[in-house]
Backbone bond lengths (Angstrom), bond angles and torsions (degrees), N, CA, C in turn:
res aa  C-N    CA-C-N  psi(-1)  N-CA   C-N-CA  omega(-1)  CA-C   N-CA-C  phi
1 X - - - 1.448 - - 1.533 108.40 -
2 X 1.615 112.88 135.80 1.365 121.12 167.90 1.555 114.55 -38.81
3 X 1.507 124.66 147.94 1.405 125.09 168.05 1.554 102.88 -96.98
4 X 1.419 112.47 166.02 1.090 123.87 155.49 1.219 117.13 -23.01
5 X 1.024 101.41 -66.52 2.041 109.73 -173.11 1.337 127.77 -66.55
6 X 1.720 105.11 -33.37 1.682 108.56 153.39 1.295 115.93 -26.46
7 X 1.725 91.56 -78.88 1.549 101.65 -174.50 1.433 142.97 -59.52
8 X 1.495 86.85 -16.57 1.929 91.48 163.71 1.375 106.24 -76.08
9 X 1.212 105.03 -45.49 2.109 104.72 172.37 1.433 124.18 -46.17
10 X 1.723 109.42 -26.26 1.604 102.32 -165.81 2.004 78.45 -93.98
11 X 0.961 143.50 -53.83 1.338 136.06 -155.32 1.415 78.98 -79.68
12 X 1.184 175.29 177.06 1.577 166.62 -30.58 1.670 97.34 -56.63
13 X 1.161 109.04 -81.30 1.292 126.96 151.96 1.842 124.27 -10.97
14 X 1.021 114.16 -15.70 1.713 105.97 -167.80 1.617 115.59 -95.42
15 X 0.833 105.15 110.28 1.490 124.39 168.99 1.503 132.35 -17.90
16 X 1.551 133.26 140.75 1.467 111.88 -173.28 1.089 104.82 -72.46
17 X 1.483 114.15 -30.92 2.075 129.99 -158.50 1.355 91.00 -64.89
18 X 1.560 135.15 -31.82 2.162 132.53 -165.58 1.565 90.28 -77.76
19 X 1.463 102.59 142.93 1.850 91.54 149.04 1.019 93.35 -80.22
20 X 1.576 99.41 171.51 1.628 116.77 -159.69 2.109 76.00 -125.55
21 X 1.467 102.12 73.43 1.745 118.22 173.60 1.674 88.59 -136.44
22 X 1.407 72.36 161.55 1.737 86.70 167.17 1.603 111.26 140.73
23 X 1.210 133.34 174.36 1.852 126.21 -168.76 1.456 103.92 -130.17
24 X 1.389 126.96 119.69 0.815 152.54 -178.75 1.724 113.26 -81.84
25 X 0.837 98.08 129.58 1.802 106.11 177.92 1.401 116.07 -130.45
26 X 1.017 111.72 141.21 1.579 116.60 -154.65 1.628 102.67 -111.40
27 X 1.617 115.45 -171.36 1.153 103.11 179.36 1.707 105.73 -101.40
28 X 0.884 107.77 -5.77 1.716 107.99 170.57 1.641 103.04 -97.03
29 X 1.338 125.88 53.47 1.354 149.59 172.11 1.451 105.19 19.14
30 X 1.746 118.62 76.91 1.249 121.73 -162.81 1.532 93.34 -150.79
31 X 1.178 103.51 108.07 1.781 118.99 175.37 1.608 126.29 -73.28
32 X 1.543 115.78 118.26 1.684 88.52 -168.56 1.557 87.93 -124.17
33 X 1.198 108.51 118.14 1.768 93.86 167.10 1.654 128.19 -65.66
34 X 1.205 144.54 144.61 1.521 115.64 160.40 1.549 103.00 -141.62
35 X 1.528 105.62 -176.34 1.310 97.15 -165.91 1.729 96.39 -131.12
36 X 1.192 114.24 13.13 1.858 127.09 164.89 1.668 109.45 -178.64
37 X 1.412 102.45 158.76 1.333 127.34 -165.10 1.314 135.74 -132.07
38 X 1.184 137.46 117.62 1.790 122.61 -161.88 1.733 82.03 -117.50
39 X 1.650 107.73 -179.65 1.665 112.86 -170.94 1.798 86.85 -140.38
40 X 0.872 88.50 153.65 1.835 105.66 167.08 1.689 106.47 -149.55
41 X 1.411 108.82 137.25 1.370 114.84 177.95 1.955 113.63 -5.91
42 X 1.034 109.91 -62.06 1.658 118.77 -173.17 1.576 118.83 -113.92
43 X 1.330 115.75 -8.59 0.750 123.03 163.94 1.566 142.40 -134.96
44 X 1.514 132.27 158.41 1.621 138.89 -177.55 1.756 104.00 -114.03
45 X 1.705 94.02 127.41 1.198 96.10 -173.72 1.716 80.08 -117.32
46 X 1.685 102.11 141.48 0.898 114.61 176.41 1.537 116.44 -113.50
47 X 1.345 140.08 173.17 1.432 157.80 -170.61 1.513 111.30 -137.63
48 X 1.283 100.83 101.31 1.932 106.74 154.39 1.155 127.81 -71.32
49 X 1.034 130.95 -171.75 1.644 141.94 -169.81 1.302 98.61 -122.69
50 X 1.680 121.30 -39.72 1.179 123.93 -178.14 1.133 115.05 -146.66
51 X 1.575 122.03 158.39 1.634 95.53 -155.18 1.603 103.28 -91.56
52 X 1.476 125.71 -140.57 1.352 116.50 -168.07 1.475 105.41 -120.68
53 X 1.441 111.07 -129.52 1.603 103.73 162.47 1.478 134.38 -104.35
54 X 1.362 86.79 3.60 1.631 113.14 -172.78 1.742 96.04 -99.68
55 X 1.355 109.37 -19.62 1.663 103.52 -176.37 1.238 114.57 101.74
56 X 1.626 133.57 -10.17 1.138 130.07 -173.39 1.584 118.93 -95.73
57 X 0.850 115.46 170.19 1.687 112.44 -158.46 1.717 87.39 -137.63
58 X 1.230 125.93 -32.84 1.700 113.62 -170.54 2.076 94.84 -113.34
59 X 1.481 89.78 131.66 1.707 81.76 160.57 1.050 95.14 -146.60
60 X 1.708 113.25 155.76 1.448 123.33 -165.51 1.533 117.16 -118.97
61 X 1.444 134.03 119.16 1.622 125.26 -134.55 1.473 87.22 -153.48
62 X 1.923 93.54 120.43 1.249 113.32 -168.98 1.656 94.60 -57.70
63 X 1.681 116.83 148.96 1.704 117.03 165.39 1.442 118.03 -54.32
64 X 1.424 125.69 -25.81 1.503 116.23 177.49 1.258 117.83 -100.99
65 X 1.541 115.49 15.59 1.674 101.26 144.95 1.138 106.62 -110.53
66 X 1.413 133.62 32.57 1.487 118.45 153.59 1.754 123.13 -77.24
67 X 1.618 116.86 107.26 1.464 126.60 165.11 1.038 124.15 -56.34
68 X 1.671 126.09 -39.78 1.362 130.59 -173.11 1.258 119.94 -162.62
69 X 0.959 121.62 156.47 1.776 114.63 155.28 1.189 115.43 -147.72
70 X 1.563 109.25 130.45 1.254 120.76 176.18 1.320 121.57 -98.28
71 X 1.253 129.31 166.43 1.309 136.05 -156.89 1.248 99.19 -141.67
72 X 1.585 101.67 135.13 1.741 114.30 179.66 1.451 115.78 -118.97
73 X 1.266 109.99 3.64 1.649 118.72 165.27 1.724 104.13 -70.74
74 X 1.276 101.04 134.88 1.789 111.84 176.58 1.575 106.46 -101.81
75 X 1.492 121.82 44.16 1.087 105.04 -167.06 2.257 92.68 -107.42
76 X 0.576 103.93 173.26 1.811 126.78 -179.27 1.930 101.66 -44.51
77 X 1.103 99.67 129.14 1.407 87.13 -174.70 1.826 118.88 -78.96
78 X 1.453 103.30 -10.54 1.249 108.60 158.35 1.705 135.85 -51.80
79 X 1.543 102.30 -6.08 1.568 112.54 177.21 1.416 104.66 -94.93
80 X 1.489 112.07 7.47 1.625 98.28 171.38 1.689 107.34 -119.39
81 X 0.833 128.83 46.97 1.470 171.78 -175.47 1.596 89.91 -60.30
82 X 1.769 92.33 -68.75 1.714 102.90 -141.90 1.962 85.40 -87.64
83 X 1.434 112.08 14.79 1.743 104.45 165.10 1.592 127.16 -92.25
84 X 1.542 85.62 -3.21 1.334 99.75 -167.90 1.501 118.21 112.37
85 X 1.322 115.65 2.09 1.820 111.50 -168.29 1.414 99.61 -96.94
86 X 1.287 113.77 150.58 1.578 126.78 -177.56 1.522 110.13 -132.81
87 X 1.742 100.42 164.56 1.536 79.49 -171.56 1.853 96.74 -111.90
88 X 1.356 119.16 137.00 1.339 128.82 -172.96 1.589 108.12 -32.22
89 X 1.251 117.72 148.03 1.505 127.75 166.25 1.861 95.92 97.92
């Protein structure tokens, strides 16, 4: 599993050409979609499209409970290149 510090590296790291969308899953198995992102030393504040059930649209999620993140862009996986991903061989 990614550390904390990965994941501040891959969002430091992200490109103008990516949307900056995609759903975040945490380690208390809690999915947040958003559709932009700002960084602070320890933490990722994220942006919804719509808010939740509480009404809020921004929540802010320390980097070391991030489990995963998925990505909803269909574009070539070769545009994540500049995150650091390579292709085997």
């Amino acid at each position: 599993m990614a550390t904390g510090t990965e994941w501040r590296a891959l969002f430091e790291r992200w490109p103008a050409t990516l949307p900056r969308q995609g759903i975040l899953v945490t380690t208390f198995q809690e999915t947040m979609p958003f559709t932009d992102f700002r960084l602070s030393s320890g933490l990722l504040l994220i942006e919804r499209d719509r808010p939740d059930s509480h009404g809020s649209r921004k929540v802010m999620v320390a980097f070391d409970v991030i489990a995963s993140l998925k990505l909803t862009d269909p574009g070539d996986l070769n545009r994540y290149q500049s995150l650091g991903f390579e292709a085997p061989g």
